[in-house]
Every structure is written in C-alpha cells, then in structure tokens.
C-alpha positions in Angstrom: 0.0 0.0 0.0 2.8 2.3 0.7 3.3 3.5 -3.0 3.8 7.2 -2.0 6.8 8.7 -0.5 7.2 12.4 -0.9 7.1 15.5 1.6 9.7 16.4 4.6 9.5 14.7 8.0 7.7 16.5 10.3 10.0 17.4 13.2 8.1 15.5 16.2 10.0 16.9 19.4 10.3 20.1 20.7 14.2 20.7 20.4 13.9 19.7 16.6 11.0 22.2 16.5 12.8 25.0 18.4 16.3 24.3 16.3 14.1 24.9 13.4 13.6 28.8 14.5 16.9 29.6 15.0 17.7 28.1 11.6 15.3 30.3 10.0 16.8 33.4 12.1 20.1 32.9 11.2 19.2 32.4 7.3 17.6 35.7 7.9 20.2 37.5 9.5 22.8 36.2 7.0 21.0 36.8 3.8 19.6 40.6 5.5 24.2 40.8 5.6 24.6 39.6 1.8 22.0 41.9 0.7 23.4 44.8 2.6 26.9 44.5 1.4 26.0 44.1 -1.9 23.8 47.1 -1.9 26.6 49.1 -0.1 28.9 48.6 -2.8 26.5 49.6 -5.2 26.3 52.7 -3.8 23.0 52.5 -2.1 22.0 53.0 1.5 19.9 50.4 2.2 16.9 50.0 4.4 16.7 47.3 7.3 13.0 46.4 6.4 14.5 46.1 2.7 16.9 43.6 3.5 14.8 41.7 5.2 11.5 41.7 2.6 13.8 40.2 -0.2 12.5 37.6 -1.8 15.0 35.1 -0.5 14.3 35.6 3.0 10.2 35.5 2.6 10.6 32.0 0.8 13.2 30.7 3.7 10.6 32.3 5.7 7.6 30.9 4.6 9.0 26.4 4.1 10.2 26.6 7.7 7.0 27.3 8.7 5.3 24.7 6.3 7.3 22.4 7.4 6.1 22.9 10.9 2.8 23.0 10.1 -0.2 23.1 12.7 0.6 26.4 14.8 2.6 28.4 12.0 -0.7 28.6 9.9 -2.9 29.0 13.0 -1.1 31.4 14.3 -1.1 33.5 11.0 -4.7 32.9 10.8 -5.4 34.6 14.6 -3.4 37.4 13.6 -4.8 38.2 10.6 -8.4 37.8 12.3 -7.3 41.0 14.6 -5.0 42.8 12.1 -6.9 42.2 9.3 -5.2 44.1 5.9 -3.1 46.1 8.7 -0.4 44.0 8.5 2.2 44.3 6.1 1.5 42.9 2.3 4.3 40.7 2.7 3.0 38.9 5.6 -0.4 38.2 4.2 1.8 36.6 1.3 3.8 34.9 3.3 0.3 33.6 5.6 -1.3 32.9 1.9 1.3 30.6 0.8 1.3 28.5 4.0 -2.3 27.7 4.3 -2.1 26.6 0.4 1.8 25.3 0.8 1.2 22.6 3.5 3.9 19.8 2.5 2.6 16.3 3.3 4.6 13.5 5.8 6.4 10.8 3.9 4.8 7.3 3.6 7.5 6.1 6.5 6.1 8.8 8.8 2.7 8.2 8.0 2.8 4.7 8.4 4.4 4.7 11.6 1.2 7.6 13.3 -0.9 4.8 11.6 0.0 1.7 13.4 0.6 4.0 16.4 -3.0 5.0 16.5 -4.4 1.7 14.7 -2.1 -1.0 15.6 0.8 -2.5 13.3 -1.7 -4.6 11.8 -3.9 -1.9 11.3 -4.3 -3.0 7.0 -6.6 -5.7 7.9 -9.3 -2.6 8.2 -9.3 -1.9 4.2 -9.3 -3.2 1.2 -7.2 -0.6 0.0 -5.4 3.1 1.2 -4.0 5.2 -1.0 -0.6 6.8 0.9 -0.4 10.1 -1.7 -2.7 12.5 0.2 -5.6 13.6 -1.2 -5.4 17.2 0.8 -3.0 18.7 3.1 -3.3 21.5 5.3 -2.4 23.0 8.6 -2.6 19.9 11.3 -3.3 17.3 9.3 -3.6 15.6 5.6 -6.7 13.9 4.5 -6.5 10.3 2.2 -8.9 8.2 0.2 -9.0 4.6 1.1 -12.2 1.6 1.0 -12.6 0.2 3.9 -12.9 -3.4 4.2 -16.9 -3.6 3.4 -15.3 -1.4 0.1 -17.3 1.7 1.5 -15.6 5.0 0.9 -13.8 6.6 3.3 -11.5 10.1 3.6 -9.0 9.4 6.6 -7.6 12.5 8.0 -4.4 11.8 9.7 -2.8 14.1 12.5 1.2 15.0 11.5 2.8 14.0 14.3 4.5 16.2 17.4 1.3 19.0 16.8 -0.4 18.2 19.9 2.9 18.2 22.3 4.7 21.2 20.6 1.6 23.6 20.3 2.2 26.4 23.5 6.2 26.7 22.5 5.2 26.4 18.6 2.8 29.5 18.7 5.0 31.6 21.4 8.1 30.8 18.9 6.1 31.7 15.7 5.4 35.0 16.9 8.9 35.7 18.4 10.0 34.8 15.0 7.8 37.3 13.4 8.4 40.0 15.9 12.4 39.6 15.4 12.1 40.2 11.8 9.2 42.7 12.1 6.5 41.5 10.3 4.3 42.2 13.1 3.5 45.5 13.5 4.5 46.5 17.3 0.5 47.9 17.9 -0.7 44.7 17.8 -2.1 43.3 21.0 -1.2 39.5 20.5 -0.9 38.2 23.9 -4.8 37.1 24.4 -4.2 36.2 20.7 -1.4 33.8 21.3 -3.3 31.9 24.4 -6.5 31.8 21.9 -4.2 30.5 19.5 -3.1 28.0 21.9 -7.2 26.5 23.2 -8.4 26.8 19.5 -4.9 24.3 18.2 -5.7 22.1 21.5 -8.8 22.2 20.5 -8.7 21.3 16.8 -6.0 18.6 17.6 -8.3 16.6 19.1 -10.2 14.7 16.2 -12.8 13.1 18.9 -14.0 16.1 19.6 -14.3 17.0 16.1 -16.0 14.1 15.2 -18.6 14.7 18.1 -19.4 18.3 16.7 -19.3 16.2 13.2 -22.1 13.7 14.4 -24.0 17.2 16.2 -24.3 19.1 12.7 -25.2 16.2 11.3 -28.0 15.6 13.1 -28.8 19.6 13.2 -29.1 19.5 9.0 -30.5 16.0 9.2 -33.5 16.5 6.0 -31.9 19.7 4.9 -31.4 19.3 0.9 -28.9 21.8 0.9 -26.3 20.6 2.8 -24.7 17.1 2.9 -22.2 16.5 6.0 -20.1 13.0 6.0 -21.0 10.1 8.6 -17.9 9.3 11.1 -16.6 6.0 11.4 -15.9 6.0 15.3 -14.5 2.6 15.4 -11.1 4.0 13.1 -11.4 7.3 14.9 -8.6 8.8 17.7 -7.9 11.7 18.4 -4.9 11.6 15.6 -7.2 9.9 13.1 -10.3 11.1 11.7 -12.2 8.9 9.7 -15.6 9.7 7.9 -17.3 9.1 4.3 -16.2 10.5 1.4 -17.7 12.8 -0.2 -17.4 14.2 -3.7 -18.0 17.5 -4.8 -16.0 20.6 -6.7 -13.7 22.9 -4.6 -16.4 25.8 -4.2 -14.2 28.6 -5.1 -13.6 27.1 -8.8 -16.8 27.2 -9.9 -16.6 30.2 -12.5 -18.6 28.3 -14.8 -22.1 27.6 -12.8 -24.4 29.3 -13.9 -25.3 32.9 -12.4 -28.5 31.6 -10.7 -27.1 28.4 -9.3 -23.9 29.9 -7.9 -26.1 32.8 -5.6 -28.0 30.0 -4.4 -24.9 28.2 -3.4 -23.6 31.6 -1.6 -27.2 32.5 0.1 -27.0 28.5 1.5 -24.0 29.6 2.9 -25.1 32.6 4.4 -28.2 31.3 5.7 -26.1 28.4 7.5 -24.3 30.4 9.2 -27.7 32.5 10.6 -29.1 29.0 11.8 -25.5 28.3 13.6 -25.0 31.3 15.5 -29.3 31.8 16.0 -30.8 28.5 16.0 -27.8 26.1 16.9 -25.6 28.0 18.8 -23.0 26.3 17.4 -20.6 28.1 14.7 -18.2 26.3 12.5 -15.9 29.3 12.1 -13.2 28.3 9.9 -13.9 30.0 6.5 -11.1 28.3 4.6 -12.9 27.8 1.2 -11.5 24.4 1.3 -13.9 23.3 4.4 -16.5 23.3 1.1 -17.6 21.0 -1.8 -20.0 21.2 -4.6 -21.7 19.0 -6.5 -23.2 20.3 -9.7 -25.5 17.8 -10.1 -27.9 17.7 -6.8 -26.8 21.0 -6.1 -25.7 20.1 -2.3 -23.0 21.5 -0.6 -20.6 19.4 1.5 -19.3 20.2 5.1 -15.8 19.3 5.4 -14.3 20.5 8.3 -15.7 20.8 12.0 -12.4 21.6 14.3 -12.7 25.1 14.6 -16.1 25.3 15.8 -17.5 27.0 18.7 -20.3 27.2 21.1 -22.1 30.4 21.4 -23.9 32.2 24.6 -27.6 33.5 24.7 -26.0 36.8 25.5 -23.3 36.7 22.7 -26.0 34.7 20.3 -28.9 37.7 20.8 -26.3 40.3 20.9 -25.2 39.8 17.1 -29.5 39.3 16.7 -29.8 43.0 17.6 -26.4 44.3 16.5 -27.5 43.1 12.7 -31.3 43.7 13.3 -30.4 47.5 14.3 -27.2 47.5 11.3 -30.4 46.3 9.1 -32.5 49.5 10.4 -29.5 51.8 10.1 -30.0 52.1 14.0 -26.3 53.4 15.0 -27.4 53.1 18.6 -28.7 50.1 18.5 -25.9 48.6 17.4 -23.4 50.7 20.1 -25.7 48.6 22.7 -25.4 45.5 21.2 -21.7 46.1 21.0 -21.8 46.5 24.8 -23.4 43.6 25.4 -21.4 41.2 23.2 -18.6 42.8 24.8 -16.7 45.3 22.2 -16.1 48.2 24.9 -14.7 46.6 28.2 -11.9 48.6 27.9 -11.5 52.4 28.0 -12.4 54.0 24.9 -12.8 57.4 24.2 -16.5 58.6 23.1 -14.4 59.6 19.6 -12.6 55.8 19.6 -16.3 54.0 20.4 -18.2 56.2 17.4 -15.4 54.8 14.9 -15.5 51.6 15.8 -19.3 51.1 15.6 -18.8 53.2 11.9 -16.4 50.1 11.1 -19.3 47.8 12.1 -21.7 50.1 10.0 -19.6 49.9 7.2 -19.2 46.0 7.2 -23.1 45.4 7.8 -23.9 47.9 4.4 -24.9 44.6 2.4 -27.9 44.7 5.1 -29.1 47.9 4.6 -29.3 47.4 0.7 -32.6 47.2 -0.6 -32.2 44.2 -2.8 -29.5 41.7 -3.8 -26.0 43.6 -3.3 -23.2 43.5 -5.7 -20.4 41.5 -3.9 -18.4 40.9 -7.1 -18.4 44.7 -8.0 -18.4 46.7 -4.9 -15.7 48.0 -2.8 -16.6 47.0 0.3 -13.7 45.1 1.4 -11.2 48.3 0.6 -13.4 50.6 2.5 -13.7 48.2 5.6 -9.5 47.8 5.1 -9.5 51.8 5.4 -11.3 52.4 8.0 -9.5 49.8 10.1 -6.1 51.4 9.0 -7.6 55.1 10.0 -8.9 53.3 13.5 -5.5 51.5 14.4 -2.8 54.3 13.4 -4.6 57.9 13.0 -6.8 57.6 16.1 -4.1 55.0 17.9 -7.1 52.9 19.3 -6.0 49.1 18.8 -7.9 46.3 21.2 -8.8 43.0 20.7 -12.5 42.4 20.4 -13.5 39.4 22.5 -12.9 36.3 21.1 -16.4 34.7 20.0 -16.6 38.1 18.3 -12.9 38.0 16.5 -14.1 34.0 15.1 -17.8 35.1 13.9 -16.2 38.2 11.8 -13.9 35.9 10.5 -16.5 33.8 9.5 -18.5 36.5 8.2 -15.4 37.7 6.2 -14.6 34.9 4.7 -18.6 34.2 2.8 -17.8 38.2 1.9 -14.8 36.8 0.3 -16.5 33.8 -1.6 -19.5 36.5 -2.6 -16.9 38.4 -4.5 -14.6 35.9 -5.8 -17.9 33.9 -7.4 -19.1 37.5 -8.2 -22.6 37.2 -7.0 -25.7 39.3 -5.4 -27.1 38.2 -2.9 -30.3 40.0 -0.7 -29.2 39.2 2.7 -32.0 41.5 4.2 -33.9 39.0 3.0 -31.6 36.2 4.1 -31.4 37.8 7.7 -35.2 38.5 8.2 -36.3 35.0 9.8 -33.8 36.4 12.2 -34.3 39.1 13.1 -34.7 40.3 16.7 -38.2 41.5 17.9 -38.7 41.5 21.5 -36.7 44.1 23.5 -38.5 43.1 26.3 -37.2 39.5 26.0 -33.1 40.6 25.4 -34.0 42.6 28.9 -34.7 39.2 30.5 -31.6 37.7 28.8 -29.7 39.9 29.9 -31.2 39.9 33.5 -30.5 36.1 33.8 
C-alpha cells in the first residue's frame, strides 16, 4: 500500500522544533548581511526592512513554517483575524502561501502515526489506502481509502509532534515574526497567542471533532442543501479522523455555474451560518474555502471540516440578533448597545474611539441595509472596511482585541464576503437575515437579566 513517499518529515519533538527557529533566524540574519553589502557597494543606502522583505528571505521564511505545520498557519490565521489588511503585504503573502503550501509527511512517517494509532496490523481494516494524500493542510492531511466492506472513506491523519509542541510552537512563531518585524509592534497579541493556543488544542483533538461532526449532522439532518459526512468511530482517535467521502468541486472554482445556481450556493452559505449562531448556537468558524464541496448535479453542498467550531452564549447569540437587526434598520445606537453587550467596549475607549469603531461595524453590515440583492463581485466593500481599520489602528491609535467569540464570527462573516466576490454574485441578505431578526426588547432585557 505504501506506494507514495514524498514530503519532509515533520519534526516530532520540541528541540527539533525550536532548532528549526533559530535556523530560519540565522538564514535571515545572514541573507539581510549579503543583501546589505551588496547594496553598499552599489552605492545605495539600504533599508533594514529592505533587506529583510527580499525575496529570498520570505521564501526561507515561509518552508520553515510549512514544514512545521499546525501552529505556524494558525497562528497567522489569529493574527490576521485581529489585524486584518493592517499588516504588512508581505505577511499576508507569506500567511497565503502557508495555508495553500502545506507539504505532506512521507509514507514512512505516516505509516508509523498509523500503526501507532491503529495497531501494526492496522491493514486488515481496508481493502485498500491510498498513501499520496488527497489534501494537506495546517494539522493534518486527509487520504482516500475503501474500507474493508469497500465503503468510501477520507482518513484525516494528525502529523505528528502537533499536539505536544503547540504552547512553544505559537510563542516561537510569533517571536519569529516579531524579530524580523512583520508584526506591527500595535498589535495586541498576547490574548491572541493563548487563543491561538485553546483553538490548536482544540482542533488537535479529532474526537472532539467528530462529536461536533455527528451534532451538525444531526442539526441538518433533512436539509437538501447541505450534505455533512458520517464518522466512522471505530477508526477514529484523536490523531485519526475517519468519515465518508464525499465528492464535490472545490467551491471557489466554480466560475462556470451558472449565475443563478452559484447565488444560491452563496445565500446557503449565508443562511447556514444565521441557523449556527441563531438556531444552533454552534458556529463552525473556519472560513477556509477548502472546508466546502459542490456537487453540480444535486446541487448540495458538502461540510468538510468541523475543528474550529464554537459554542455560542444567549447573550453573545442575541447580541449579534440585535447588532444586525439594528445595522439592518440603520440604527447606530442600537448597534453601540449590542456592541456592549457582546462585549466590544470593556476597555476604555474614548466617546471619539467607540463612534469609529461602531462606523467600522456600519460599514461591514452595508450589504444589510441594501434594498435588494447587493453586488459583492463589484463593490468595494472590502477596501473601505480595510480603510477604516487602518484610520482606527494608526490615525486615532485605538488598537484592542474584540473578545474572542466576536474575532471568530467576523472571521467567519469575512470569509462568505470573500467567496460572494470571488464567485461574483448578489445576494439580498435582508432577505436572508429577516427570519432572524430580533423583535422583542423586552425578551433581550430578561436575557440579559439572567
């Protein structure tokens, strides 16, 4: 069976792990040295962030932290969640290229976390298992195999050393990018780094995945739309996920679907994710197109991936019910108090901070207040919300992190944006939102109360 062998170990133990940093720092360092002799006999004066945004160094840059996998791209991700387009362009390059760079484990690594988890005889469970990965990404790489009643199966396999090295992985990611300054120094990261930390525990744990697997499942149990694979618990650890597979297109290559069918795929999406933070409570909140499949021919989208999800409050759940129902109305206050409640302005703020943080919240929920289906594919939203973050974090100095079930949901929220213009659809989310929307003051009193 073991007919693939490609990839780089995966360094397993911390010291390995850790000696990987300082290898990266020194290639840094030197190659920052090169650059600036060469530049000084050239004549030119150079600029430290120059030498270190050369090409060379963002590509040494970006494989050591492929290689490491799981908390590099996570850590990235969390970042980016509270930065947003406020960090530097080269960053965002370098954090593109991970999450679509992950290198798989060689067949003699991947055997070995197989009969680790499974037992050395662990073959005797299919009739075949294809080694060559079938997907790779940030903690682990998914394969196709039948198992021995020749059902088919996708096996998501854990790369080894992620669960042990995740607290000195993510503190020595972002020393990493503080030392070459790719951080900007405004950034509040600390919470970041011990979110980064419970959501990577989290994820690591394929059991608990496969339980919020088995809860959606049930949730969307009848609903056409959506299809969500069955788990397999007797192959399933927590290193090894192990669940039908399912066919379907990656959803952001669909260019060619017709106008009609693709807004109906993107207004699925969106409605989704109304049920999971209204109805469900539950939020899968990774918005990695990737997490999505297609198939042309029921129309049915498939539900990949359930590690990043979250559970959501009554407080936090009927907070974002008002905050969009008063965004919907073009009711500025109302949205300031639903802020409050959800949890925006726990720290000081000046009255001039607050009022441009709840314009950036205006600005982001404009697809509510349109009459109609609104352009995603042509409108400049996403520059305008990039602007005004820029104007909030350097011209008025005011940079916090939001609380964290807030910093996940806007994620979310982004990233079906993001699909909405890349498939270059309209979509009438006032009419998407109004099943939700909240009515009863009296009853958020008695929330709230509680």
């Amino acid at each position: 069976m073991a007919e693939y062998d490609d990839g780089k170990k995966v360094p397993t133990n911390r010291m390995s792990r850790v000696g990987m940093f300082g290898s990266v720092v020194t290639k840094v360092a030197t190659n920052m040295a090169a650059e600036g002799a060469k530049q000084l006999i050239a004549g030119k004066r150079p600029k430290a962030k120059d030498l270190l945004l050369t090409p060379k160094n963002i590509s040494n840059i970006t494989e050591q932290l492929a290689q490491l996998r799981g908390a590099a791209m996570k850590v990235g991700q969390l970042l980016s969640m509270d930065a947003g387009d406020a960090l530097p362009k080269e960053l965002t390059d370098i954090l593109a290229r991970l999450r679509s760079d992950a290198a798989p484990m060689p067949a003699k690594q991947l055997a070995d976390v197989l009969a680790s988890e499974w037992g050395t005889d662990w073959q005797k469970h299919f009739l075949s298992f294809k080694f060559k990965p079938i997907a790779a990404a940030s903690i682990g790489q998914v394969h196709f195999a039948y198992d021995d009643d020749g059902s088919e199966r996708a096996v998501k396999v854990q790369y080894p050393g992620v669960k042990k090295s995740i607290s000195s992985d993510v503190d020595n990611v972002v020393t990493l990018l503080r030392l070459t300054g790719l951080v900007p120094k405004e950034v509040d990261y600390k919470s970041l780094l011990e979110e980064a930390k419970k959501q990577l525990h989290a994820e690591a744990d394929y059991q608990l995945e496969a339980e919020h697997a088995k809860v959606f499942g049930e949730l969307l149990k009848g609903d056409k739309r959506f299809v969500v694979p069955s788990i397999n618990d007797a192959l399933t650890t927590s290193s090894i996920l192990t669940m039908s597979y399912e066919q379907g297109e990656q959803i952001e290559n669909l260019d060619d679907l017709p106008d009609t069918q693709k807004t109906e795929l993107v207004s699925n999406l969106f409605t989704l994710l109304f049920r999971e933070v209204f109805d469900f409570q539950r939020v899968q909140t990774d918005p990695n197109f990737a997490n999505y499949l297609y198939q042309r021919d029921t129309g049915k989208i498939v539900l990949l991936d359930f590690g990043a999800t979250r559970l959501y409050s009554d407080i936090i759940s009927q907070g974002y019910q008002k905050l969009l129902t008063s965004a919907m109305h073009n009711d500025r206050e109302g949205v300031a108090d639903a802020m409050s409640q959800i949890g925006f302005f726990s720290e000081h703020i000046f009255p001039e901070q607050k009022d441009a943080v709840v314009n950036l919240v205006m600005t982001a929920c404009e697809p509510l207040r349109h009459n109609g289906p609104y352009d995603f594919g042509h409108s400049d939203l996403a520059k305008r919300i990039h602007d005004a973050g820029m104007a909030l974090s350097t011209e008025q100095g005011y940079w916090h992190t939001p609380p964290v079930d807030a910093l996940f949901l806007h994620r979310k929220i982004g990233g079906l944006y993001l699909l909405a213009a890349r498939l270059g659809v309209s979509v009438d989310l006032p009419e998407l939102f109004a099943p939700f929307a909240w009515e009863s003051e009296s009853e958020l009193a008695k929330v709230v109360a509680n």
